[in-house]
C-alpha positions as CSV (number, residue, x, y, z in Angstrom):
1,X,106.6,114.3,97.4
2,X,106.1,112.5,94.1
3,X,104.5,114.1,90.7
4,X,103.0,112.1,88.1
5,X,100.5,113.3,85.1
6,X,97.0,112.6,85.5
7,X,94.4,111.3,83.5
8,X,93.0,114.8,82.4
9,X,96.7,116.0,81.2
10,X,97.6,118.0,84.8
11,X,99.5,117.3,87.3
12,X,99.2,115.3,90.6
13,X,101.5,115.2,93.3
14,X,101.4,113.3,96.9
15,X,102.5,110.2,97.9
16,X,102.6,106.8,96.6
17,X,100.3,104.0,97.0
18,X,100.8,100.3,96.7
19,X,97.4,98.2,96.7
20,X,97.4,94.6,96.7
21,X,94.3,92.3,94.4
22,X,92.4,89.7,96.3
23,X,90.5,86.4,95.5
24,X,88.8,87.0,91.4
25,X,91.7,88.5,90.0
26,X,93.4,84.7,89.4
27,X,93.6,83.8,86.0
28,X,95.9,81.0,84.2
29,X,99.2,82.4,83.2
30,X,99.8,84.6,85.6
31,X,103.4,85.4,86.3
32,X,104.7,83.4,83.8
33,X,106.0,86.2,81.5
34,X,107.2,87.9,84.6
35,X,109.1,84.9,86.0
36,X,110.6,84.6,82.7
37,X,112.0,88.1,82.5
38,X,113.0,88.9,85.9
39,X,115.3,87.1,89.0
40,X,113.3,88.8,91.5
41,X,110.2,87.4,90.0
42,X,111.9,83.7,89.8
43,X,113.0,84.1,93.2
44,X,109.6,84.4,94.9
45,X,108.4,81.7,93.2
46,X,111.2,79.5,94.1
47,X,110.8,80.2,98.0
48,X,106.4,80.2,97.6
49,X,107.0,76.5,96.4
50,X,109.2,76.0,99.2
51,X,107.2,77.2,101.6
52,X,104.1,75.5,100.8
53,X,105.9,72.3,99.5
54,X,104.3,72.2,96.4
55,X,104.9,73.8,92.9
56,X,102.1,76.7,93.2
57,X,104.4,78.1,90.6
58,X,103.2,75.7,88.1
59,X,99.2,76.0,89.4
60,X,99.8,79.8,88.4
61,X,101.9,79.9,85.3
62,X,99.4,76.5,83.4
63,X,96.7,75.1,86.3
64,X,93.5,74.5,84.9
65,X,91.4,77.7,85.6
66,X,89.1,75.0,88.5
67,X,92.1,74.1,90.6
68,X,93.2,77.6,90.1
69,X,89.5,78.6,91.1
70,X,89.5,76.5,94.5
71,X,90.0,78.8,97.3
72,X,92.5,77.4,99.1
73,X,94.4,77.6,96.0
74,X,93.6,81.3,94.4
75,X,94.6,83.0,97.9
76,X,98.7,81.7,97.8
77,X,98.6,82.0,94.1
78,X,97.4,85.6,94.1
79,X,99.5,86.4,96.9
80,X,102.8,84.8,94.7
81,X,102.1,86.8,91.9
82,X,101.8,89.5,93.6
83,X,104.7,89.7,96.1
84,X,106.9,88.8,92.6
85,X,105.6,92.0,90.8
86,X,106.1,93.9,94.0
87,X,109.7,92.6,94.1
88,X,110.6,93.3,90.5
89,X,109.4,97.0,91.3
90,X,111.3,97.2,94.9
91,X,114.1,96.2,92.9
92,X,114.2,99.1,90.8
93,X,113.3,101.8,93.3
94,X,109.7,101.8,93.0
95,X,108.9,101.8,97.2
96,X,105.5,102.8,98.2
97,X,104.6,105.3,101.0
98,X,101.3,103.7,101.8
99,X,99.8,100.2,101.4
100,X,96.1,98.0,101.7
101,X,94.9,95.0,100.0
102,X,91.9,94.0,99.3
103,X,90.4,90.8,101.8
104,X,93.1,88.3,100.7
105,X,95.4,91.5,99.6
106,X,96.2,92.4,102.8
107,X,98.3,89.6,103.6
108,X,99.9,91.1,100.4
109,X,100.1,94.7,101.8
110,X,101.7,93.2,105.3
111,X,104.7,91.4,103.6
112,X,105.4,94.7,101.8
113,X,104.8,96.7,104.9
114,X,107.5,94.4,106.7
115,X,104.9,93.1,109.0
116,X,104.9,89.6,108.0
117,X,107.5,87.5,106.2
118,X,106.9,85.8,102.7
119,X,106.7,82.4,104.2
120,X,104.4,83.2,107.0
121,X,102.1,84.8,104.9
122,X,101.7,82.0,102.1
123,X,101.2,79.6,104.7
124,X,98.7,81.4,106.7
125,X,97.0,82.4,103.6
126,X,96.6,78.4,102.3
127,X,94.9,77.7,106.0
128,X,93.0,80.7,105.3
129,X,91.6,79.4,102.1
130,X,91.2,75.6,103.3
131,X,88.9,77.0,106.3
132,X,86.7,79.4,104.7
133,X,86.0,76.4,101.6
134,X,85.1,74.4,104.8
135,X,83.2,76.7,106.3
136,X,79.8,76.7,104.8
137,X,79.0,73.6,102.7
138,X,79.2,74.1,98.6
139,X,75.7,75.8,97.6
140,X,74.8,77.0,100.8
141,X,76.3,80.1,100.6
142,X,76.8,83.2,97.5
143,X,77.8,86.0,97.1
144,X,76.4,89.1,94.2
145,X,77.4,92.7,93.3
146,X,74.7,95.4,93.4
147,X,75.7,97.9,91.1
148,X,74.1,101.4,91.3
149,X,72.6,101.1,94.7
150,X,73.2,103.5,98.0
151,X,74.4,101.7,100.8
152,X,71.0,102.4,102.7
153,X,69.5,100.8,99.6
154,X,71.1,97.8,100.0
155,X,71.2,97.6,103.9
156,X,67.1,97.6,103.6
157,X,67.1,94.9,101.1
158,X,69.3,92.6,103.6
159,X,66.9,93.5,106.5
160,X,63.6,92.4,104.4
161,X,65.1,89.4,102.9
162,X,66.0,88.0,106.2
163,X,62.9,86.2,106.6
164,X,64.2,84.0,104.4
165,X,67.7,84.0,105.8
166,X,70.7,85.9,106.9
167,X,72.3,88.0,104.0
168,X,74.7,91.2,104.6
169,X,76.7,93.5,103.0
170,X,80.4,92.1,102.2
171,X,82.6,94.5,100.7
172,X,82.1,98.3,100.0
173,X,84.0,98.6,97.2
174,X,83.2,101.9,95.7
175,X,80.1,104.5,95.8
176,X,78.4,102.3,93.7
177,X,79.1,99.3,94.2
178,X,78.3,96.9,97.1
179,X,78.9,93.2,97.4
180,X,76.5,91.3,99.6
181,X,76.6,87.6,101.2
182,X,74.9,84.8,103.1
183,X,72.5,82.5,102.7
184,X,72.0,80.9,98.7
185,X,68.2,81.7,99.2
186,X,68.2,85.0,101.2
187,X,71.2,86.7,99.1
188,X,68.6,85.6,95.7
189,X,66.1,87.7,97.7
190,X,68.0,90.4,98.5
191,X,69.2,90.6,95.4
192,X,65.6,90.9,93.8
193,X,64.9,93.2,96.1
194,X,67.7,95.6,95.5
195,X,66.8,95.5,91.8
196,X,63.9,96.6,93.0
197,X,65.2,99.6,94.6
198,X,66.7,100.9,91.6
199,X,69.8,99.0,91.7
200,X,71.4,99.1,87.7
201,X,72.5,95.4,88.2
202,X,72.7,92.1,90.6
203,X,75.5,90.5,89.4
204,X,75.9,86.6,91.3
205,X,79.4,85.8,92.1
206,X,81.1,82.9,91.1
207,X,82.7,82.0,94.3
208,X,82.8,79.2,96.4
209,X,81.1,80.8,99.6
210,X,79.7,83.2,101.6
211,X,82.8,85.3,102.5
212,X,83.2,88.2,104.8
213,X,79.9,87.1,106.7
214,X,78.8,85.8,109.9
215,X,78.8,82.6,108.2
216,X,82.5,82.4,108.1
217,X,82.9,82.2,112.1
218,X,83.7,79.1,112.0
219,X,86.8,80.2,109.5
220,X,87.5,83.0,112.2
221,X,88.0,81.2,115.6
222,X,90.6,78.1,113.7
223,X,92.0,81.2,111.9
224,X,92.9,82.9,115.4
225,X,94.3,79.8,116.3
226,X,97.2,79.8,113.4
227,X,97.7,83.5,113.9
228,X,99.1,83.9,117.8
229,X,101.4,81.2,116.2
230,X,102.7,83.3,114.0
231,X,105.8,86.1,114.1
232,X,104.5,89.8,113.0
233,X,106.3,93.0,113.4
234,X,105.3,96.3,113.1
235,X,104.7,97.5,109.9
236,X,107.7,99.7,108.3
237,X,104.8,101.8,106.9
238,X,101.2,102.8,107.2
239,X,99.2,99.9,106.4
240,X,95.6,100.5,106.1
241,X,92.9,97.6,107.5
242,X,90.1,96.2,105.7
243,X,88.4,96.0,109.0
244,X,88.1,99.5,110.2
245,X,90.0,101.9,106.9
246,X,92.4,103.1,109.5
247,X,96.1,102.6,109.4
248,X,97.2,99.4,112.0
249,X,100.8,99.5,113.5
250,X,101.4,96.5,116.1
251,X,101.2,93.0,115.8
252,X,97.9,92.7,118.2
253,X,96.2,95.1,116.0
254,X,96.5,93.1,112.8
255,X,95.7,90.1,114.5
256,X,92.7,91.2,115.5
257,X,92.0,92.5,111.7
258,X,93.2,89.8,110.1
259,X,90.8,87.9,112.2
260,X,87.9,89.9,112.5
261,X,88.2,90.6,108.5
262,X,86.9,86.9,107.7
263,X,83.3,87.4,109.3
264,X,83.5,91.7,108.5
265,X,82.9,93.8,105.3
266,X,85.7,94.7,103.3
267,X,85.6,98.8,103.7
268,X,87.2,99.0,100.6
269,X,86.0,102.6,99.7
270,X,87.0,103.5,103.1
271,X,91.2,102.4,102.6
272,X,91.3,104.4,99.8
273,X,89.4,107.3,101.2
274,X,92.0,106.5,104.3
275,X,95.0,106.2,102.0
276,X,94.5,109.5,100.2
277,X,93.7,111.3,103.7
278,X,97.3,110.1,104.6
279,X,98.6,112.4,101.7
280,X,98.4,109.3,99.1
281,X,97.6,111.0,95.5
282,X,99.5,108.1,93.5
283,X,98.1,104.3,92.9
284,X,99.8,101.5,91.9
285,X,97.9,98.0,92.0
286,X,100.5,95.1,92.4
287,X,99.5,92.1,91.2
288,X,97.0,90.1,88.7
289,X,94.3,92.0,87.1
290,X,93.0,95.3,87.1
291,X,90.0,95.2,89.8
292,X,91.3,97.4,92.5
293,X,92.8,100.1,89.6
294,X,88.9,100.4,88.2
295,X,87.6,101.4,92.2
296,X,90.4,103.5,92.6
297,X,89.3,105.5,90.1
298,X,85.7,105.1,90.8
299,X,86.2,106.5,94.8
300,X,88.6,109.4,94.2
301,X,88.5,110.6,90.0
302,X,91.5,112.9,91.2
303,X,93.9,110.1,91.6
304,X,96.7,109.0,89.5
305,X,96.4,105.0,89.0
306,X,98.4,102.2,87.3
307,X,97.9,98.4,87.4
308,X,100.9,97.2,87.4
309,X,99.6,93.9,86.2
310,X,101.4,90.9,86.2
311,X,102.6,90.5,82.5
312,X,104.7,93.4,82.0
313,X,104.3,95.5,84.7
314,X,107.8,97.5,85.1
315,X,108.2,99.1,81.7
316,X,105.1,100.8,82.7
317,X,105.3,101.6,86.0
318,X,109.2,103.2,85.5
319,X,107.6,104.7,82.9
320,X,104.7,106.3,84.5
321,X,106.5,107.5,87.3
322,X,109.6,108.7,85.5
323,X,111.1,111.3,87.4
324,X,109.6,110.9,90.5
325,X,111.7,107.9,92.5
């Protein structure tokens, strides 16, 4: 059991949780002040360009923020980054009890989880990326966040706008906040529509397609394809899916999720829900930005969280759970 302060001045006690950014949390830079200051950090880097056979270290630390932006680009940078800030941290005792990721972040959570190796996952996460820009051509598809909506609220909006074309919810990310996706035209609808309703805000996406729709099948089946080619083991702790927000433990089951998670919402909301069921009370986000720290916080108000971010994460995170590794 681990003990940290919380943001009103008590205390909170439970386990700790390690959750892992997806695709929007890229920017230029990142890593570079970590690879500078820590072997661990250097390592990964080293063996993500040899595994992809290209310098990805140099598309993180100075790319221009539009190659950095192209999908099948962001997801093995994002993943980089992160597996170096989790290594730094491994390296100096910090060893989570629990892990999830968001969408691309899972791959993240199943290399810490022991599930899949660095390599694998880099590699399977580039393939990921390449298929899902393929998948829909550029304009067809977008994505936008409705911000202050119930999920009825914005389920209804889908289902009226579909006249015009298929549009569904993407990722639950928090109470209030809801990410839909489809069709250019149809998610524009929907959007208006959800406005509407009372939504506070339709934010569009910049992104370069319709993820975590039905409009990604295509992404799916090739996806499935690299998967049963791939070695996974069971995780060496709980992992919690995207898919479902329950915890996966063999190979078949994330191979399923992993799969089915391309076409599915992200339950986001749900992992955490999931996470702090399991006794989590402790959140540490691993890797570029912020994003997941803000939903955290957002879901359960209770919870200790840290981003560990990717500048100078370990100073921080020792710090903030001093006494308690």
């Amino acid at each position: 059991m681990r003990s940290v302060a919380s943001a009103g001045g008590g205390k909170v006690s439970g386990k700790l949780a390690f959750i892992f950014p997806g695709q929007g949390s890229q920017y230029t830079g990142m890593g570079r002040e970590l690879a500078a200051k820590y072997q661990e950090a250097r390592d990964v880097f080293q063996a993500a360009n040899a595994a992809l056979e290209f310098p990805l270290s140099d598309l993180c630390f100075q790319g221009a923020p539009e190659d950095l932006a192209l999908t099948a680009n962001t997801q093995p940078a994002v993943l980089a980054v992160s597996m170096a800030v989790f290594a730094v941290l491994k390296a100096r005792g910090v060893r989570p009890d629990i892990v999830a990721g968001h969408s691309l972040g899972e791959y993240s959570a199943l290399v810490a989880a022991g599930a899949l190796s660095l390599g694998s996952a880099l590699r399977l996460v580039r393939v990921r990326g390449e298929l899902m820009q393929k998948a829909v051509p550029q304009g067809a598809g977008a994505m936008a966040a409705v911000i202050g909506l119930s999920r009825e609220g914005v389920l209804r909006s889908c289902e009226a706008a579909s006249g015009v074309g298929h549009v569904e919810p993407a990722n639950f990310n928090a109470p209030d906040q809801i990410v839909i996706s489809g069709e250019a035209a149809a998610v524009k609808k929907a959007s208006e529509l959800c406005l509407s309703q009372g939504a506070r805000r339709v934010i569009p996406l910049a992104v370069s397609g319709p993820f975590h729709s039905r409009m990604m099948a295509p992404a799916a089946s090739a996806l499935r394809a690299n998967l049963a080619q791939v070695p996974i083991k069971p995780p060496a702790i709980p992992v919690v899916c995207n898919v479902s927000g329950r915890v996966v433990s063999t190979p078949d089951e994330i191979r399923t999720s992993l799969v089915d998670q391309v076409c599915s919402p992200v339950l986001w909301e749900e992992c955490v829900r999931a996470m702090w069921q399991e006794g989590a009370r402790i959140f540490i986000e691993v890797g570029p930005g912020k994003v997941l720290s803000g939903l955290v916080r957002r879901i359960i108000p209770d919870a200790a969280v840290l981003a560990a971010e990717a500048g100078t994460p370990v100073e921080v995170a020792l710090e903030f759970l001093e006494g308690v590794l």
